[in-house]
KEGULO-114893 format. One record per residue (C-alpha): residue number from 1; residue in three letters; x, y, z. Coordinates in pm, 1 decimal, decimal comma, always signed. Example, Ala and Ser with C-alpha at 12.3 -4.5 7.8 and 13.67 -1.06 7.14 Angstrom:
! residues 2
+------+------+----------+----------+----------+
: resi : resn :       xx :       yy :       zz :
+------+------+----------+----------+----------+
:    1 :  ALA :  +1230,0 :   -450,0 :   +780,0 :
:    2 :  SER :  +1367,0 :   -106,0 :   +714,0 :
+------+------+----------+----------+----------+
//
This chain:
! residues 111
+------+------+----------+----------+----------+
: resi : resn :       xx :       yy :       zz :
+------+------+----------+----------+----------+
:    1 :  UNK :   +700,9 :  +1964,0 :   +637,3 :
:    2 :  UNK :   +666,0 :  +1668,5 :   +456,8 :
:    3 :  UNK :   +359,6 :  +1537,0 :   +688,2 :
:    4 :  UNK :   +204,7 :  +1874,8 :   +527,2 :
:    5 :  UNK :   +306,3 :  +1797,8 :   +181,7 :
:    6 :  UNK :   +139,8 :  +1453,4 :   +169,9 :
:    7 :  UNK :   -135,3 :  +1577,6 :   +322,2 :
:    8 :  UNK :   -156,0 :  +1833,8 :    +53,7 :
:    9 :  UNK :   -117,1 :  +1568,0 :   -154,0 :
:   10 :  UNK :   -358,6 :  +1288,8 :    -28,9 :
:   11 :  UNK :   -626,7 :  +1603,6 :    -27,2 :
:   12 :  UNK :   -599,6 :  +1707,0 :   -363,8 :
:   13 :  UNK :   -625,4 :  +1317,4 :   -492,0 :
:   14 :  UNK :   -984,4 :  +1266,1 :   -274,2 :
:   15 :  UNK :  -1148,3 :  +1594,6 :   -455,0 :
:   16 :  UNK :  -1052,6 :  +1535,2 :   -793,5 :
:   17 :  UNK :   -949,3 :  +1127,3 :   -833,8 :
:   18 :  UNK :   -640,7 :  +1260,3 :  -1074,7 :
:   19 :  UNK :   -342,2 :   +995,3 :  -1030,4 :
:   20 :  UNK :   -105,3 :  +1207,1 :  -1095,0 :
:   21 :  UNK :   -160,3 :  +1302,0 :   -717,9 :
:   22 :  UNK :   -165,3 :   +976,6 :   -602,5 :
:   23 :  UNK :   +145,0 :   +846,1 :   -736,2 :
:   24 :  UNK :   +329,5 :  +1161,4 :   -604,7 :
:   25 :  UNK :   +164,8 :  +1086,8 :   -226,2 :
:   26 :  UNK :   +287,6 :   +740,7 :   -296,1 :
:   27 :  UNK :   +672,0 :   +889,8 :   -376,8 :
:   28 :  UNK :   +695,7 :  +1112,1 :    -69,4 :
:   29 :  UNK :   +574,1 :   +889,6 :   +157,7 :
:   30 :  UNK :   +843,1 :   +572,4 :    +59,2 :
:   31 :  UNK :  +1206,3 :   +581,5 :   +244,8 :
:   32 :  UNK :  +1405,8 :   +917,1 :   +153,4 :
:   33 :  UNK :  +1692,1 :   +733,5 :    +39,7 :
:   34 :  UNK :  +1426,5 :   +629,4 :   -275,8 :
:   35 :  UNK :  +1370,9 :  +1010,5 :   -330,3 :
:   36 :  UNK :  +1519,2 :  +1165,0 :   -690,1 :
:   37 :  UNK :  +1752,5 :  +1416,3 :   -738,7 :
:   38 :  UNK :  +1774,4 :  +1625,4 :  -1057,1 :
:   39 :  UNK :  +1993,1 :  +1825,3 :  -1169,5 :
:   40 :  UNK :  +1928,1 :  +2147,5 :  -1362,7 :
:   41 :  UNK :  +2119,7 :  +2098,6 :  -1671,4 :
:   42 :  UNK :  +1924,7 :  +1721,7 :  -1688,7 :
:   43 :  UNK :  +1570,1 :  +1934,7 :  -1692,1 :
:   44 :  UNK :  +1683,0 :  +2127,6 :  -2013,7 :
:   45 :  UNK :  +1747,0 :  +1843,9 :  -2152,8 :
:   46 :  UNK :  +1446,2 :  +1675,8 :  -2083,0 :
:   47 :  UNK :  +1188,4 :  +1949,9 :  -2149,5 :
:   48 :  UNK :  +1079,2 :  +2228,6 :  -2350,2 :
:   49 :  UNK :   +953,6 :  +2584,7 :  -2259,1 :
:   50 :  UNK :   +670,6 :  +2656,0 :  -2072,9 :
:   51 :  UNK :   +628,3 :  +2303,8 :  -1941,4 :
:   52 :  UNK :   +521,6 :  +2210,7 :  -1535,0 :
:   53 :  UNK :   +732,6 :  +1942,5 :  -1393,1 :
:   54 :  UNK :   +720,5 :  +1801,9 :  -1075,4 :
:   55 :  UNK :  +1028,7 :  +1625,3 :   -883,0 :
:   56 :  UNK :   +938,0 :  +1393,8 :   -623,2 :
:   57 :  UNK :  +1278,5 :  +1431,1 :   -429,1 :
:   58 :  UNK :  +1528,2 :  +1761,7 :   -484,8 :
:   59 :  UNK :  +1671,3 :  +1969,1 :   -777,0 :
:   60 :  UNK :  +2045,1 :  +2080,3 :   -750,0 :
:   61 :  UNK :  +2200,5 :  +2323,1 :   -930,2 :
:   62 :  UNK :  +2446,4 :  +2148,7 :  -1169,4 :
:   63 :  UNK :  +2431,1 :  +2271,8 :  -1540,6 :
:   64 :  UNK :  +2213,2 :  +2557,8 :  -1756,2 :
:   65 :  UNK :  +1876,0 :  +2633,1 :  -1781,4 :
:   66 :  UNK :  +1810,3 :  +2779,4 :  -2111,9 :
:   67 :  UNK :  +1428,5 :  +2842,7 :  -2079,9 :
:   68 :  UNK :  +1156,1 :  +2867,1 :  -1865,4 :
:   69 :  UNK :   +964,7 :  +2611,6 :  -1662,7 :
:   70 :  UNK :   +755,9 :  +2616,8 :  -1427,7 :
:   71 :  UNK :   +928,5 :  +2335,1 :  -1113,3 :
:   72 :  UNK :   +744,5 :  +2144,1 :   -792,9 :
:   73 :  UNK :   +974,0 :  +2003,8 :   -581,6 :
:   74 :  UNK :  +1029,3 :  +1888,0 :   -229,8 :
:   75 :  UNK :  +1346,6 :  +2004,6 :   -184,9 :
:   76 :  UNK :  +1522,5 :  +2276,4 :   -442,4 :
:   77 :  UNK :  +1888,0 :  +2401,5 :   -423,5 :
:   78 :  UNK :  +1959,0 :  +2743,9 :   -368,1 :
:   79 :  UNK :  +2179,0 :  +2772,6 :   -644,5 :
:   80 :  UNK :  +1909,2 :  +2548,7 :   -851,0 :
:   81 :  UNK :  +1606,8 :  +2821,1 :   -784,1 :
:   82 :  UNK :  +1838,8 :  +3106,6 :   -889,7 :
:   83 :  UNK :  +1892,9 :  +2916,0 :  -1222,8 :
:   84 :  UNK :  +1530,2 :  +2853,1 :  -1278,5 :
:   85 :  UNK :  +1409,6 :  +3245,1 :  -1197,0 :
:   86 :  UNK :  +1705,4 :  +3377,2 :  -1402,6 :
:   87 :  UNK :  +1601,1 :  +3166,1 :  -1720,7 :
:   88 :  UNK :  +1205,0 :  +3302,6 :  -1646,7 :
:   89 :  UNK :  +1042,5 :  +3037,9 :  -1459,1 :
:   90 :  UNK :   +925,6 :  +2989,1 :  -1140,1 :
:   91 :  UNK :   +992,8 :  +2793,1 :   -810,9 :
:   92 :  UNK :   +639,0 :  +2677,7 :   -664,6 :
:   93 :  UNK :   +457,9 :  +2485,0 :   -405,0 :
:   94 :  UNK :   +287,4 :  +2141,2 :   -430,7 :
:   95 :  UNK :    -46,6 :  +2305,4 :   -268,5 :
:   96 :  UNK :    -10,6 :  +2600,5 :   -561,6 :
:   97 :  UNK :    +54,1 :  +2325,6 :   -793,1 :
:   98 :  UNK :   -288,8 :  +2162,5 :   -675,1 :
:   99 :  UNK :   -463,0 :  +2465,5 :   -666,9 :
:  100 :  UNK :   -342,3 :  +2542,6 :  -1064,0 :
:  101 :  UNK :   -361,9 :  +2216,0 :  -1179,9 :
:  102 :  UNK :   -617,1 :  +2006,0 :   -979,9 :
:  103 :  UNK :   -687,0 :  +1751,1 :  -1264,7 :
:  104 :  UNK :   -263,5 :  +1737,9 :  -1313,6 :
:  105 :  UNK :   -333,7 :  +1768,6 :  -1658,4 :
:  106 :  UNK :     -3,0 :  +1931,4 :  -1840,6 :
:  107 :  UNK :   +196,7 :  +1821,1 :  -1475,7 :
:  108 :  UNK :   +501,5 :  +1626,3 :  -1595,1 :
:  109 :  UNK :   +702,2 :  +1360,9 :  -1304,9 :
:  110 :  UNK :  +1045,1 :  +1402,0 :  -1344,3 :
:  111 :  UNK :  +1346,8 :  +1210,5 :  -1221,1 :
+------+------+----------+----------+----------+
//
């Protein structure tokens, strides 16, 4: 899976040149004991409503969500995804992620 992701990754970087993609390849691909994990209750702090984050690692489910967000990650919680749908966001790939935002404009890295 994670051969797939970079891939995803590496592909979306050669058609549009956005960095964003690049330094997200670049986080995947390092040793897995350097990948982040986030908890849910640290995202509310951190953001507002409405906003795309990405998490280079995985989300757990520790804390409240109190709005909605839109979350990449390569790993998520079960409990952590039922937090995010319940407060009206979504769960979503990093190839949907490319496909919605190919110039990673509005994408925030988080972790």
């Amino acid at each position: 899976m994670l051969d797939n992701t970079v891939w995803t990754l590496r592909t979306a970087f050669k058609k549009t040149k956005a960095p964003i993609w690049r330094a997200l390849e670049e986080e995947l691909s390092g040793p897995r004991a350097n990948r982040r994990e986030v908890n849910v209750g640290k995202l509310a702090e951190l953001t507002k409503s409405g906003e795309v984050l990405v998490v280079p690692g995985k989300i757990l489910g520790t804390g409240n969500l109190g709005h909605k967000l839109i979350v990449c990650a390569y790993s998520v919680s079960e409990g952590a995804a039922k937090k995010i749908v319940s407060a009206g966001g979504k769960v979503i790939s990093f190839e949907d992620l490319a496909k919605k935002h190919p110039d990673g404009r509005g994408v925030r890295i988080i972790g």
